[in-house]
Backbone as XML, in Angstrom:
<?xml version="1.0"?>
<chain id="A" units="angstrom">
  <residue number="1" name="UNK">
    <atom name="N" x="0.838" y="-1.186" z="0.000"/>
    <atom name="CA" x="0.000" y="0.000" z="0.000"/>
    <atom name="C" x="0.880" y="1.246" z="0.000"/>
  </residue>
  <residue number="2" name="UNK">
    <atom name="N" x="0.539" y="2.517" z="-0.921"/>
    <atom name="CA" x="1.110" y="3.158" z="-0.630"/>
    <atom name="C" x="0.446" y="4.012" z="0.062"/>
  </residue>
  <residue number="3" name="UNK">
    <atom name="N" x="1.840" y="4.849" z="1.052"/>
    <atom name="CA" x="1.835" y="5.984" z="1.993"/>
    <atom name="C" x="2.382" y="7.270" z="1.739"/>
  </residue>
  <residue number="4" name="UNK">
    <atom name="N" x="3.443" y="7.191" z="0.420"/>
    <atom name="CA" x="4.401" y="8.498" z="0.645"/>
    <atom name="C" x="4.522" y="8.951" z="-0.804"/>
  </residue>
  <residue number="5" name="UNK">
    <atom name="N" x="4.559" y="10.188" z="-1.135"/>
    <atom name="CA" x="4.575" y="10.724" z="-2.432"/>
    <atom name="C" x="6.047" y="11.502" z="-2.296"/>
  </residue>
  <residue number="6" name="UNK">
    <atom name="N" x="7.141" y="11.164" z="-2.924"/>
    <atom name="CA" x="8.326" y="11.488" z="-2.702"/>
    <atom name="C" x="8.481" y="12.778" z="-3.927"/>
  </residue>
  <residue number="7" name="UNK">
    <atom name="N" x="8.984" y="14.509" z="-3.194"/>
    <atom name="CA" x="8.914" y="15.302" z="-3.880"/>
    <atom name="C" x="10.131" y="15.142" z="-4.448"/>
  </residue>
  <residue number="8" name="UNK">
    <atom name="N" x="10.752" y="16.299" z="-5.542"/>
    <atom name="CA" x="11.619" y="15.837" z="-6.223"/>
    <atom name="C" x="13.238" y="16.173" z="-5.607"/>
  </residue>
  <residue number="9" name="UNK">
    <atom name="N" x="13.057" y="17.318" z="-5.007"/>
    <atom name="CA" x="14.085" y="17.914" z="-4.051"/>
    <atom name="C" x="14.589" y="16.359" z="-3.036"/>
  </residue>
  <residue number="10" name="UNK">
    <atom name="N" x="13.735" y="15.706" z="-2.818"/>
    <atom name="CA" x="13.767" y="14.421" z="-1.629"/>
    <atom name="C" x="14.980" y="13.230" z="-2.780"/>
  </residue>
  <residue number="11" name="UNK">
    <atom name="N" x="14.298" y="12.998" z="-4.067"/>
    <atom name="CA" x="14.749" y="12.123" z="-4.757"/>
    <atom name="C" x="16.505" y="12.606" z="-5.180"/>
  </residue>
  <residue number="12" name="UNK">
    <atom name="N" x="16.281" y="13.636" z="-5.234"/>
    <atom name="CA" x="17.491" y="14.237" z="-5.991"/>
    <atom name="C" x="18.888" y="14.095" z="-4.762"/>
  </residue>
  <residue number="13" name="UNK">
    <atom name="N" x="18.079" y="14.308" z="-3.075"/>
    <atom name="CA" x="19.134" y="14.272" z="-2.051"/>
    <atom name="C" x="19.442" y="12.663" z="-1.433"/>
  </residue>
  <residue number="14" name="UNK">
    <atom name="N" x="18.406" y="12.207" z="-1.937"/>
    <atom name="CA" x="18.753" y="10.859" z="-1.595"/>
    <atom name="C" x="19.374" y="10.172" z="-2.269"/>
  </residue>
  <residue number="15" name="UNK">
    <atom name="N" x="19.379" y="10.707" z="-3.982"/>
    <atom name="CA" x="20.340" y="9.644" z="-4.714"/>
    <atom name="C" x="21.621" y="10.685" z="-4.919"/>
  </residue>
  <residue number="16" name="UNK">
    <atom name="N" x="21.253" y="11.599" z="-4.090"/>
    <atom name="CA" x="22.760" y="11.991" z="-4.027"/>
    <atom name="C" x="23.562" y="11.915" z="-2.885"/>
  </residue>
  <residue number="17" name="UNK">
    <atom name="N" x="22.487" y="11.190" z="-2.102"/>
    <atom name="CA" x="23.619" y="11.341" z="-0.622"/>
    <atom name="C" x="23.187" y="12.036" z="0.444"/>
  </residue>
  <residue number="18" name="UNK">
    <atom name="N" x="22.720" y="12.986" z="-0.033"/>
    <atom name="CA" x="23.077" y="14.009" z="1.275"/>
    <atom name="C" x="22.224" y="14.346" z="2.215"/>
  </residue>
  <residue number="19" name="UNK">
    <atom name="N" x="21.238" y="12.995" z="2.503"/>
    <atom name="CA" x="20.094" y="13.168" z="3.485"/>
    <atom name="C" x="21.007" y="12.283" z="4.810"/>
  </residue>
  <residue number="20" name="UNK">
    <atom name="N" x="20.673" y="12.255" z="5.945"/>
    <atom name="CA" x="21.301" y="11.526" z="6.815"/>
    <atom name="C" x="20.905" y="10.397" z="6.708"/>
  </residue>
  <residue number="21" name="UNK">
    <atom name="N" x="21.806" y="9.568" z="7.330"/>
    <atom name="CA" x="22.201" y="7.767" z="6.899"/>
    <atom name="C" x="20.727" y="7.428" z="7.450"/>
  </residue>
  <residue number="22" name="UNK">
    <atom name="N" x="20.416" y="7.947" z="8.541"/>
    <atom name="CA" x="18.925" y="7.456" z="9.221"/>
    <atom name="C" x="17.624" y="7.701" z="8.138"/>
  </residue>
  <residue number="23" name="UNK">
    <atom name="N" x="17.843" y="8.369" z="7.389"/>
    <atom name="CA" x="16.868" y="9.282" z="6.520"/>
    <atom name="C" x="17.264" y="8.100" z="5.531"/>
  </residue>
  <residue number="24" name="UNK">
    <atom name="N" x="17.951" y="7.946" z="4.636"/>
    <atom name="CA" x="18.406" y="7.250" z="3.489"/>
    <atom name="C" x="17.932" y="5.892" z="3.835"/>
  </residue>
  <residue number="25" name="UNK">
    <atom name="N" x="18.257" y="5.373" z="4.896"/>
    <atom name="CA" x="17.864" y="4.138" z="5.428"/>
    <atom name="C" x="16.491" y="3.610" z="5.311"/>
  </residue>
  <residue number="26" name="UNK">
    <atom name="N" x="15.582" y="4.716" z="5.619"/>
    <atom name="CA" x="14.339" y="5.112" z="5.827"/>
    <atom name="C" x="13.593" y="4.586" z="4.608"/>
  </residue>
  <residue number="27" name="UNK">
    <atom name="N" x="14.254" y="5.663" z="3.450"/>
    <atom name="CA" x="13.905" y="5.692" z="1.939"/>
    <atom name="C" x="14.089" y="4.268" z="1.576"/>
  </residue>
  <residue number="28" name="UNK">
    <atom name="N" x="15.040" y="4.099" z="1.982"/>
    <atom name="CA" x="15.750" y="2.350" z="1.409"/>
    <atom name="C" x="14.570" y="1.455" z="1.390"/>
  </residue>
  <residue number="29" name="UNK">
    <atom name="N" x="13.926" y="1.613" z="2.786"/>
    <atom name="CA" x="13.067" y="1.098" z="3.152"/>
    <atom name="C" x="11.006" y="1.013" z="2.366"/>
  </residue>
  <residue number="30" name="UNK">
    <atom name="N" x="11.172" y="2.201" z="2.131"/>
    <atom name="CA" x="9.899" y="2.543" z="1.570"/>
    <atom name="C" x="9.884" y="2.756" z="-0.148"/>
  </residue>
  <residue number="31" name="UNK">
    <atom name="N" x="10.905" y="2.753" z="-0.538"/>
    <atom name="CA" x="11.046" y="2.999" z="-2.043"/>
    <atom name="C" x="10.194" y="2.206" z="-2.803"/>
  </residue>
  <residue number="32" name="UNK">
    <atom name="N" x="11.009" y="0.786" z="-2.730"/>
    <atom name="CA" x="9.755" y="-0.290" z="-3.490"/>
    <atom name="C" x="8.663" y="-0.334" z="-2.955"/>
  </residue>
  <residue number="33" name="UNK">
    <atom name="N" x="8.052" y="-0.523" z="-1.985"/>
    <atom name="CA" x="6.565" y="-0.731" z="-1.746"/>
    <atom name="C" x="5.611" y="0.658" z="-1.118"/>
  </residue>
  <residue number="34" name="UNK">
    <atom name="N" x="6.258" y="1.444" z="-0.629"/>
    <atom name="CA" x="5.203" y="2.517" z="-0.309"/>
    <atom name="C" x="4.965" y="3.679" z="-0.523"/>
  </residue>
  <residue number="35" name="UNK">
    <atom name="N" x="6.257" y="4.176" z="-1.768"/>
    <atom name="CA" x="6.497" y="5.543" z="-2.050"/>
    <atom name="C" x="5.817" y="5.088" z="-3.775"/>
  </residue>
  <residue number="36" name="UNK">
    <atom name="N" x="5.425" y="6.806" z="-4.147"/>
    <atom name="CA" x="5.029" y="7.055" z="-5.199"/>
    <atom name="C" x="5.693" y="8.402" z="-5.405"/>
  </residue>
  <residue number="37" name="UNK">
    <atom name="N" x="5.524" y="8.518" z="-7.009"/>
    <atom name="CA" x="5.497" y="9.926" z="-7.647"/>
    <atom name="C" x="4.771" y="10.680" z="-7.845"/>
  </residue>
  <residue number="38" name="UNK">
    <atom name="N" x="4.749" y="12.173" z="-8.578"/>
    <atom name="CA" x="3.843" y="12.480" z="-8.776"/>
    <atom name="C" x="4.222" y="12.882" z="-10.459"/>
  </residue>
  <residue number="39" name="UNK">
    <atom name="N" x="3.358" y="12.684" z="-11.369"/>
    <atom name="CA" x="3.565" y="12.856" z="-12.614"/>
    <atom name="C" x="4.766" y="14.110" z="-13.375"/>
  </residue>
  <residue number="40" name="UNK">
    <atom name="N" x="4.551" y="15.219" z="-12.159"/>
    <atom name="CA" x="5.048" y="16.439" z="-12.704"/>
    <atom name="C" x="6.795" y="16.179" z="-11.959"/>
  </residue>
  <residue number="41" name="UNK">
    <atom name="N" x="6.930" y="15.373" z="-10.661"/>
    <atom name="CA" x="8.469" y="14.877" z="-10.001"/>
    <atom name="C" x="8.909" y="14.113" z="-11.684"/>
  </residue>
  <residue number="42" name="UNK">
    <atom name="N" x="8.087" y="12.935" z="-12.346"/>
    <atom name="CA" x="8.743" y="12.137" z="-13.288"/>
    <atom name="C" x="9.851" y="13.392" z="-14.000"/>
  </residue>
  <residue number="43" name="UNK">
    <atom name="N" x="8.701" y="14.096" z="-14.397"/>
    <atom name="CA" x="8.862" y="15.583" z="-15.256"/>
    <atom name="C" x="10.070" y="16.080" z="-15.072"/>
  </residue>
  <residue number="44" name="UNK">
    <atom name="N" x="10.328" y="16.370" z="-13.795"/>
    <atom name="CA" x="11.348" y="16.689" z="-13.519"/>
    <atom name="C" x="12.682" y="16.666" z="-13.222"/>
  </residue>
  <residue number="45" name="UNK">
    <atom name="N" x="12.642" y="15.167" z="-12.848"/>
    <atom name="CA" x="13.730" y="14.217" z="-12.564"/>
    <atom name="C" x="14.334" y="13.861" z="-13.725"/>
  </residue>
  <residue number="46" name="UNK">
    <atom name="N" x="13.693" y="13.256" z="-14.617"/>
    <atom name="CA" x="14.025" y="12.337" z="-15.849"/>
    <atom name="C" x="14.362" y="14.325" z="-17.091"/>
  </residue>
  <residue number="47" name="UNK">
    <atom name="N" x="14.274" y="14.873" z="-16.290"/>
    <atom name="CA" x="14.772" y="16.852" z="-17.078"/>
    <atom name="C" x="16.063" y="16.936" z="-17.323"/>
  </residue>
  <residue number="48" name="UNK">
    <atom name="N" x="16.096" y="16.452" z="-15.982"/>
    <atom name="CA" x="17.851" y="16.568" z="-15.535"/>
    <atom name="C" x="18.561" y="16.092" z="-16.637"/>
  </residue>
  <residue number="49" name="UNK">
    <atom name="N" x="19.207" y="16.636" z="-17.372"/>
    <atom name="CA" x="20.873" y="16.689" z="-18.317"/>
    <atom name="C" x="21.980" y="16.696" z="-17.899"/>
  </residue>
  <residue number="50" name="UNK">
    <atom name="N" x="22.586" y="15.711" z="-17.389"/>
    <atom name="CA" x="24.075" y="15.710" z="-16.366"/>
    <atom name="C" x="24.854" y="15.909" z="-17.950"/>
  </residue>
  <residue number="51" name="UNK">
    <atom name="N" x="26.192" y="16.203" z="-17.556"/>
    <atom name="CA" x="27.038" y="16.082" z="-18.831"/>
    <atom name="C" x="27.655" y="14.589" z="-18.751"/>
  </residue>
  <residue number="52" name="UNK">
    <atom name="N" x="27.418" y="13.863" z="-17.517"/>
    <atom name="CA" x="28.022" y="12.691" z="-17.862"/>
    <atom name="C" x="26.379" y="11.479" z="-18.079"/>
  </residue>
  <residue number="53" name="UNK">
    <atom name="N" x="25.833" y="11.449" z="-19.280"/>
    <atom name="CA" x="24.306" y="10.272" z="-19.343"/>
    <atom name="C" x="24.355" y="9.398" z="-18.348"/>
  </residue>
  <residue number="54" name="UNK">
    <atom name="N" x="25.581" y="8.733" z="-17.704"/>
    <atom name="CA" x="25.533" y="8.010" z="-16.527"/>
    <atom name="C" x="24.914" y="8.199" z="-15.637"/>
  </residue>
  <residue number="55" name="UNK">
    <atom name="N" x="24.940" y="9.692" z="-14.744"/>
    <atom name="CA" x="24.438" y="10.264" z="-13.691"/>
    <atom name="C" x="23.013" y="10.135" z="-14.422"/>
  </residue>
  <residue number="56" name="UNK">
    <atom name="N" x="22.080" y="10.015" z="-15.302"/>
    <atom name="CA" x="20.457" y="9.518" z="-15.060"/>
    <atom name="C" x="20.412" y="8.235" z="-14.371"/>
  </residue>
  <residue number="57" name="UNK">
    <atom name="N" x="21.504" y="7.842" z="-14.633"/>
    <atom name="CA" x="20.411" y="6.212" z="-14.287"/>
    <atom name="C" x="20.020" y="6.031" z="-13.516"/>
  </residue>
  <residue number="58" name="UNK">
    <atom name="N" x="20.485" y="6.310" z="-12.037"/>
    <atom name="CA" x="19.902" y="6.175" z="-10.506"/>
    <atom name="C" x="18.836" y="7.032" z="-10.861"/>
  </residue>
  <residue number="59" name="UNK">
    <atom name="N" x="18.201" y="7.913" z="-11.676"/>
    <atom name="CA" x="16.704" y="8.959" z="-11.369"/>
    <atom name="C" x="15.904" y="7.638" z="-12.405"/>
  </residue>
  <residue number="60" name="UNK">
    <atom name="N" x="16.709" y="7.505" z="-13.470"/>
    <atom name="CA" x="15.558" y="6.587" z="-14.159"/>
    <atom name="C" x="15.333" y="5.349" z="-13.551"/>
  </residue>
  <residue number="61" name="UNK">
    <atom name="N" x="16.356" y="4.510" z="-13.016"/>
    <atom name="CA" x="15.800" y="2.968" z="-11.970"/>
    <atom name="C" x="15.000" y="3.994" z="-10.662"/>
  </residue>
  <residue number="62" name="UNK">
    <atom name="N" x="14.977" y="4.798" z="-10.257"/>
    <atom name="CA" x="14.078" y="5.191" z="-9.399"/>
    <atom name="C" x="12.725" y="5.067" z="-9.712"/>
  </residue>
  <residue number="63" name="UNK">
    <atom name="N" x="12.637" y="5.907" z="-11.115"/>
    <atom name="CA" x="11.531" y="6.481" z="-11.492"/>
    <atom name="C" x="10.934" y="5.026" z="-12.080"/>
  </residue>
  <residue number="64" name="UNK">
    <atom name="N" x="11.449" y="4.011" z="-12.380"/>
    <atom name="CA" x="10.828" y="2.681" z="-13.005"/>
    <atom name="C" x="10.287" y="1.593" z="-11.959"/>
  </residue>
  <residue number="65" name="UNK">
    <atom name="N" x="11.261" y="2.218" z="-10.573"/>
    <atom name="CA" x="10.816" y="1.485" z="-9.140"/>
    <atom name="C" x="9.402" y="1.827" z="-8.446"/>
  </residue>
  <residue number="66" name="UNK">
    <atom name="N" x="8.903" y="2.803" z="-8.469"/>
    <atom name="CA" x="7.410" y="3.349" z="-8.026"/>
    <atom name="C" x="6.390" y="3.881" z="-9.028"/>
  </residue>
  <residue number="67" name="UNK">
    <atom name="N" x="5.342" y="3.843" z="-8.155"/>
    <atom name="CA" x="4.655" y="3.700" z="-9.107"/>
    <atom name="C" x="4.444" y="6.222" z="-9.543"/>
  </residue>
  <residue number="68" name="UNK">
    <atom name="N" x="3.597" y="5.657" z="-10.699"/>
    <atom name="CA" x="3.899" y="7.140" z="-10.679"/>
    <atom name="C" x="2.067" y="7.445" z="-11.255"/>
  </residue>
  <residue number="69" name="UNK">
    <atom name="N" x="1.780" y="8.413" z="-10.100"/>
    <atom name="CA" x="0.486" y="9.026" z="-10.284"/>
    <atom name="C" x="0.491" y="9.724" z="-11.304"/>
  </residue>
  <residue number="70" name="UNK">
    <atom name="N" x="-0.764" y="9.301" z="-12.793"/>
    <atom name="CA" x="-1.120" y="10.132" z="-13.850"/>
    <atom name="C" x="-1.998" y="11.583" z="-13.566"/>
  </residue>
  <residue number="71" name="UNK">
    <atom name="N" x="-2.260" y="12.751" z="-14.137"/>
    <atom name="CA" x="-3.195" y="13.336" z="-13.911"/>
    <atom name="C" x="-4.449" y="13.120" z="-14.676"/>
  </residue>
  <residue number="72" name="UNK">
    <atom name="N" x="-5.315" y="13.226" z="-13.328"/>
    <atom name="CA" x="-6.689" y="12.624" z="-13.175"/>
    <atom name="C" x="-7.713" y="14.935" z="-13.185"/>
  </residue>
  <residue number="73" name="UNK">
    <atom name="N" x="-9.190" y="13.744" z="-13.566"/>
    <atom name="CA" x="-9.779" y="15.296" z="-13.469"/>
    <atom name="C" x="-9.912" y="15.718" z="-12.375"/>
  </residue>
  <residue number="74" name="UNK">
    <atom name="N" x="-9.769" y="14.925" z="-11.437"/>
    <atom name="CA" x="-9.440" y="15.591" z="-9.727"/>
    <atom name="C" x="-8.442" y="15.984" z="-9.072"/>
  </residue>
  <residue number="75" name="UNK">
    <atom name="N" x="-7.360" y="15.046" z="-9.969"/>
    <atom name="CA" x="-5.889" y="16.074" z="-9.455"/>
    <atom name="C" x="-5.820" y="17.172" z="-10.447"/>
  </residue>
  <residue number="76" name="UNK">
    <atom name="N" x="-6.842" y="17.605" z="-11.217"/>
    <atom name="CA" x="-6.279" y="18.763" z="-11.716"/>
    <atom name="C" x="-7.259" y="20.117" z="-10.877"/>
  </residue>
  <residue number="77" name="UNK">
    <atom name="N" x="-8.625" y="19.367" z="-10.471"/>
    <atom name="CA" x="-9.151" y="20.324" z="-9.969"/>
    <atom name="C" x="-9.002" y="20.582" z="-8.533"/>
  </residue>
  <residue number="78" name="UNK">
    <atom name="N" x="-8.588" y="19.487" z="-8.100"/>
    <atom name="CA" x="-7.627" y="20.104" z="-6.826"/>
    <atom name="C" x="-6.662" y="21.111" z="-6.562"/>
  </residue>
  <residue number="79" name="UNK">
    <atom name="N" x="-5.606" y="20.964" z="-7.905"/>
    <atom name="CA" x="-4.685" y="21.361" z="-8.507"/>
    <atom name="C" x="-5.256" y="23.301" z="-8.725"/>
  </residue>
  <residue number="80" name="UNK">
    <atom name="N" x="-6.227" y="23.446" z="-9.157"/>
    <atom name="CA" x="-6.512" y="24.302" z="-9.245"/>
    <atom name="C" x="-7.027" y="24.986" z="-8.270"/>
  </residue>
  <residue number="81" name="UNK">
    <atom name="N" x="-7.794" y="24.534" z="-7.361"/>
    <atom name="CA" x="-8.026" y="24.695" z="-5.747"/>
    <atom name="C" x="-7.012" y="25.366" z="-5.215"/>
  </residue>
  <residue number="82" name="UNK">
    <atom name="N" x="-5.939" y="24.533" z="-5.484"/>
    <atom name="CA" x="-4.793" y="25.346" z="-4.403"/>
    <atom name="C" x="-3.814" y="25.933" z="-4.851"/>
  </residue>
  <residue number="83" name="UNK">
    <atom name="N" x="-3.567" y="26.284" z="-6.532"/>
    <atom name="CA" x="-3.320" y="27.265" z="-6.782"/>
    <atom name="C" x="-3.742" y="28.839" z="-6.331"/>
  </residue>
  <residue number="84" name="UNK">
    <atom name="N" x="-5.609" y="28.680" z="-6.603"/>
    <atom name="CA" x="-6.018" y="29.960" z="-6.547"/>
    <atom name="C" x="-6.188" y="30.059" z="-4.537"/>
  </residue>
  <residue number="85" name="UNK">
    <atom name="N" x="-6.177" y="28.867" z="-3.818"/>
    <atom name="CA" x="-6.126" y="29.321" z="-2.357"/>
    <atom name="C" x="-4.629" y="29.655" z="-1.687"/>
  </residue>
  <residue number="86" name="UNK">
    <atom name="N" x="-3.777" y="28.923" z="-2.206"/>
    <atom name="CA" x="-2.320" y="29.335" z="-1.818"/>
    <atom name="C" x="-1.435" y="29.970" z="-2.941"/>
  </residue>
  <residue number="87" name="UNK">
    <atom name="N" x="-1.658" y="30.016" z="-3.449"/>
    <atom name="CA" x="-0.766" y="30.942" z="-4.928"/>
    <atom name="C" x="0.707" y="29.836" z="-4.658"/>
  </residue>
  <residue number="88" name="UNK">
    <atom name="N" x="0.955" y="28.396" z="-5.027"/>
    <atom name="CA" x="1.841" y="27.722" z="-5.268"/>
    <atom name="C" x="2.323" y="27.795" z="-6.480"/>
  </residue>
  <residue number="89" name="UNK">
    <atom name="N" x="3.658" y="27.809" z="-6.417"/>
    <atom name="CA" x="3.776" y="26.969" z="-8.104"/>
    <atom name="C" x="3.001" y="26.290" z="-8.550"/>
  </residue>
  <residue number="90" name="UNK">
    <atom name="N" x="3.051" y="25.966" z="-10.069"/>
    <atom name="CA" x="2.209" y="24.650" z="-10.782"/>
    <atom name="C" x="2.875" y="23.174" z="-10.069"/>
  </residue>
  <residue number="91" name="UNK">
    <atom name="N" x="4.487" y="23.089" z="-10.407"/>
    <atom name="CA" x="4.618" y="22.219" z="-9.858"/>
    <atom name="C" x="4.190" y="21.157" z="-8.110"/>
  </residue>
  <residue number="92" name="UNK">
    <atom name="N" x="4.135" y="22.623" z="-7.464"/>
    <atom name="CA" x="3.852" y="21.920" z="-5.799"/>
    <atom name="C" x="2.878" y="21.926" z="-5.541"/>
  </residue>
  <residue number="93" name="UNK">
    <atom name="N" x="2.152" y="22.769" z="-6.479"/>
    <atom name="CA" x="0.657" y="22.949" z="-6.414"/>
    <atom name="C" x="0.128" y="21.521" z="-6.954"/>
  </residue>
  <residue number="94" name="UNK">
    <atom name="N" x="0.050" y="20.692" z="-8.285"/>
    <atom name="CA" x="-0.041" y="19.098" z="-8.936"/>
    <atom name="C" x="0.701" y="18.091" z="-7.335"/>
  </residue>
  <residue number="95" name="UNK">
    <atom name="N" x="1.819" y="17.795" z="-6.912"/>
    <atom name="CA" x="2.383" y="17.356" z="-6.275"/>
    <atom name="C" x="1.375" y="17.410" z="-5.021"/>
  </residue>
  <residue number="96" name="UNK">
    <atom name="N" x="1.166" y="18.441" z="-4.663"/>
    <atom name="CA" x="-0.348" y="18.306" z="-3.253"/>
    <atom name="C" x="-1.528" y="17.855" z="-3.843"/>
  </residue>
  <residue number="97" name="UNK">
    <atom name="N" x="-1.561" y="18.474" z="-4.767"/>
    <atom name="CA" x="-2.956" y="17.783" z="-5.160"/>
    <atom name="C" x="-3.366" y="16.432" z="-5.154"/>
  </residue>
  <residue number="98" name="UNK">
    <atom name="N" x="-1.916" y="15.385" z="-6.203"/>
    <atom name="CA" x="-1.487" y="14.084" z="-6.293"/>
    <atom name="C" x="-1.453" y="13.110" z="-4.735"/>
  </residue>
  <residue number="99" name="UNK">
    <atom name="N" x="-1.399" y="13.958" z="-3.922"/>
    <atom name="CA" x="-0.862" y="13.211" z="-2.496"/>
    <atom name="C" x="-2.217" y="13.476" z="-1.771"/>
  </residue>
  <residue number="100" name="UNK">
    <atom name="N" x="-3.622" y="14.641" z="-2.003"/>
    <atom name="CA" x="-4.467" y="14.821" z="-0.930"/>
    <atom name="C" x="-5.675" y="14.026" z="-1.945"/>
  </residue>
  <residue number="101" name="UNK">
    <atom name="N" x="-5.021" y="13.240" z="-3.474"/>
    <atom name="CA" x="-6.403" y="12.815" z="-4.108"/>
    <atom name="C" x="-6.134" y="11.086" z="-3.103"/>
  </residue>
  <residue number="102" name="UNK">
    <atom name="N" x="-4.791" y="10.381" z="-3.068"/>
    <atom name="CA" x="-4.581" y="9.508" z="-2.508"/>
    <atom name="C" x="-4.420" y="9.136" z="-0.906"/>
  </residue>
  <residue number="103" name="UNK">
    <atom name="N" x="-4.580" y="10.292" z="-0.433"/>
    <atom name="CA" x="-4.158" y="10.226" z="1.239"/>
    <atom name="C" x="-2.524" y="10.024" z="1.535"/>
  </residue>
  <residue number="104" name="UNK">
    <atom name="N" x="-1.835" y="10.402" z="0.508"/>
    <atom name="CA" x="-0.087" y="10.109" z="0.745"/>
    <atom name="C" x="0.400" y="11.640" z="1.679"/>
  </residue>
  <residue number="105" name="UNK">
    <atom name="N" x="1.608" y="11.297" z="1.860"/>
    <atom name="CA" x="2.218" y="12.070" z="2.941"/>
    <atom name="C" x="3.407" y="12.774" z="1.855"/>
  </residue>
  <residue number="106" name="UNK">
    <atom name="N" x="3.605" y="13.665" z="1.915"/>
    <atom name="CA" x="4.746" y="14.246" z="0.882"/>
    <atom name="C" x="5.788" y="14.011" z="1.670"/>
  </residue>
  <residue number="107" name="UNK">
    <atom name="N" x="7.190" y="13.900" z="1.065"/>
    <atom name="CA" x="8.144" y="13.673" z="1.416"/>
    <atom name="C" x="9.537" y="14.678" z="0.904"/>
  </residue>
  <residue number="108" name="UNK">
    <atom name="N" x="9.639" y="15.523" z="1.895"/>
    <atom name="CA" x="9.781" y="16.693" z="1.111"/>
    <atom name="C" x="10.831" y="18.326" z="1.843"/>
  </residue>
  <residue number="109" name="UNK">
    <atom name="N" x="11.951" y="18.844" z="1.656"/>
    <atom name="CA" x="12.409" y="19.630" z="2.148"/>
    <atom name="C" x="11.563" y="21.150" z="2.157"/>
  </residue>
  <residue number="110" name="UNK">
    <atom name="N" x="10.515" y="21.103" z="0.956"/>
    <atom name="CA" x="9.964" y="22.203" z="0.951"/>
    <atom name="C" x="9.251" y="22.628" z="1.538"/>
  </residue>
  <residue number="111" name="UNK">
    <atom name="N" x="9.519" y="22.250" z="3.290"/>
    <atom name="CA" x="8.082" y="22.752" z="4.111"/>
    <atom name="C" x="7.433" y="23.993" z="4.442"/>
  </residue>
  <residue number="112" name="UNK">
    <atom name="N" x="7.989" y="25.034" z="3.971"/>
    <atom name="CA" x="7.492" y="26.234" z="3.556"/>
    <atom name="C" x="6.439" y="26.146" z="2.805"/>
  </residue>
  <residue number="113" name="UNK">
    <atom name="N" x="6.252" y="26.007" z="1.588"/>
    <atom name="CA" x="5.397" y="26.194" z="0.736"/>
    <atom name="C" x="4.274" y="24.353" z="0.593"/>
  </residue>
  <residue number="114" name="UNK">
    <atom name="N" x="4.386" y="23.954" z="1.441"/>
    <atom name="CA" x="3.609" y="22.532" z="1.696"/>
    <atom name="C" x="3.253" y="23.134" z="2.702"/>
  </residue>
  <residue number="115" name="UNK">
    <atom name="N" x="3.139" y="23.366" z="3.781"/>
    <atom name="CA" x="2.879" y="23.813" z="4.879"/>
    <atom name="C" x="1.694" y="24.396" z="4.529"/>
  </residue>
  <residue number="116" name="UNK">
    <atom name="N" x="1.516" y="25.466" z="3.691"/>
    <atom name="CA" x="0.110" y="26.447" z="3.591"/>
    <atom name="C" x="-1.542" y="25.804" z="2.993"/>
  </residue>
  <residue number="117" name="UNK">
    <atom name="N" x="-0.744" y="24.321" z="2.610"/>
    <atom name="CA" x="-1.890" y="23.617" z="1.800"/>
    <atom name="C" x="-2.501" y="22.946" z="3.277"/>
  </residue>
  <residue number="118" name="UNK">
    <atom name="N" x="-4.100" y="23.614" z="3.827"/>
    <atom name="CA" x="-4.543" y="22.812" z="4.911"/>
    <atom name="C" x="-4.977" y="21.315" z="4.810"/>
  </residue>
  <residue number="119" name="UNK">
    <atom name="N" x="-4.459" y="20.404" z="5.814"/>
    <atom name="CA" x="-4.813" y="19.133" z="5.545"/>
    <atom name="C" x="-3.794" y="18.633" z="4.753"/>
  </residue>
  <residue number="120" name="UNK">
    <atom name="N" x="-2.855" y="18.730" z="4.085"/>
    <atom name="CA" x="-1.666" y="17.806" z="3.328"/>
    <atom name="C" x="-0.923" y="17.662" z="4.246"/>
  </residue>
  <residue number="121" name="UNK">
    <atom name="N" x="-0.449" y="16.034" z="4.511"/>
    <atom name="CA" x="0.837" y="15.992" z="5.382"/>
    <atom name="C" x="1.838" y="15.272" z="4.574"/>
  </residue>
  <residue number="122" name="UNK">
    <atom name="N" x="3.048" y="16.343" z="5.524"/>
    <atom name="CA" x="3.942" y="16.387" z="4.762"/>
    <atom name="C" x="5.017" y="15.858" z="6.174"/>
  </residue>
  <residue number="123" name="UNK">
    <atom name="N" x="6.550" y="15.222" z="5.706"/>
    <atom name="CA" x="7.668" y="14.916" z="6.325"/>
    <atom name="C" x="9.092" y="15.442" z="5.548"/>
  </residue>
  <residue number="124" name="UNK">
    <atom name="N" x="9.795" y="15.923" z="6.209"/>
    <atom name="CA" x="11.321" y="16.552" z="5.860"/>
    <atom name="C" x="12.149" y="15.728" z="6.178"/>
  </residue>
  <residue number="125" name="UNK">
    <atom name="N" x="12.514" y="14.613" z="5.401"/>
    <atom name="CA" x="13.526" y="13.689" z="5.039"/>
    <atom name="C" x="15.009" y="13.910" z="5.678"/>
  </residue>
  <residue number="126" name="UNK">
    <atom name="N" x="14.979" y="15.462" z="5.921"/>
    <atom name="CA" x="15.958" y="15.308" z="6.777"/>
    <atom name="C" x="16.002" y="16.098" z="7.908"/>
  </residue>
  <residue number="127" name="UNK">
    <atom name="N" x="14.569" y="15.487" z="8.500"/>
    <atom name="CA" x="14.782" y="15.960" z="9.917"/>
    <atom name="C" x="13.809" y="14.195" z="10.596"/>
  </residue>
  <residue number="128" name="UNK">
    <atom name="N" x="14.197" y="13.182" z="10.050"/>
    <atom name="CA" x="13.883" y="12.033" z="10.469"/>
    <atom name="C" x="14.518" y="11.446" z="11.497"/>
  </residue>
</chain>
């Protein structure tokens, strides 16, 4: 079952390291069976242009490991909900939407701007 909608800031520090070993451990743990994406994280992850093509592969075996939420006419009108109630980006604005159509928990350094969406819960990966 899943529980956790992993934002992209989360994916990017974990396959780079730099979340604490307790945090990484964590992820280790929930990757295959309880974490998801959100259509617009794929978007973003699989964006990334390293100069060396090597550095994708850990985002693409990520992104092939969970499952990844399509947009639906409710994550968009959610989506639009909390644009016009919190003035989010498009991106974090889809990403809450994706996580409050499923009951997932974001997983996520951006608790600033997650924070203002009432009712989304959210966790900071590296304060685990």
């Amino acid at each position: 079952m899943k529980k956790f909608l992993l934002d992209s800031n989360t994916i990017i520090d974990y396959i780079g390291g730099i979340l604490p070993a307790k945090s990484i451990i964590w992820l280790d743990g929930i990757v295959d069976t309880e974490a998801s994406l959100s259509v617009i994280n794929r978007i973003e992850i699989l964006s990334f242009n390293p100069l060396n093509p090597a550095d994708l592969i850990p985002f693409e075996e990520l992104v092939n490991t969970v499952d990844v939420i399509p947009l639906s006419e409710e994550i968009i009108l959610q989506t639009i909900q909390i644009r016009r109630n919190h003035k989010l980006k498009l991106p974090d604005a889809v990403v809450a939407a994706s996580a409050m159509a499923f009951n997932l928990t974001v997983v996520t350094r951006n608790e600033a701007d997650f924070r203002k969406v009432v009712g989304l819960k959210i966790i900071n990966p590296h304060s685990i």
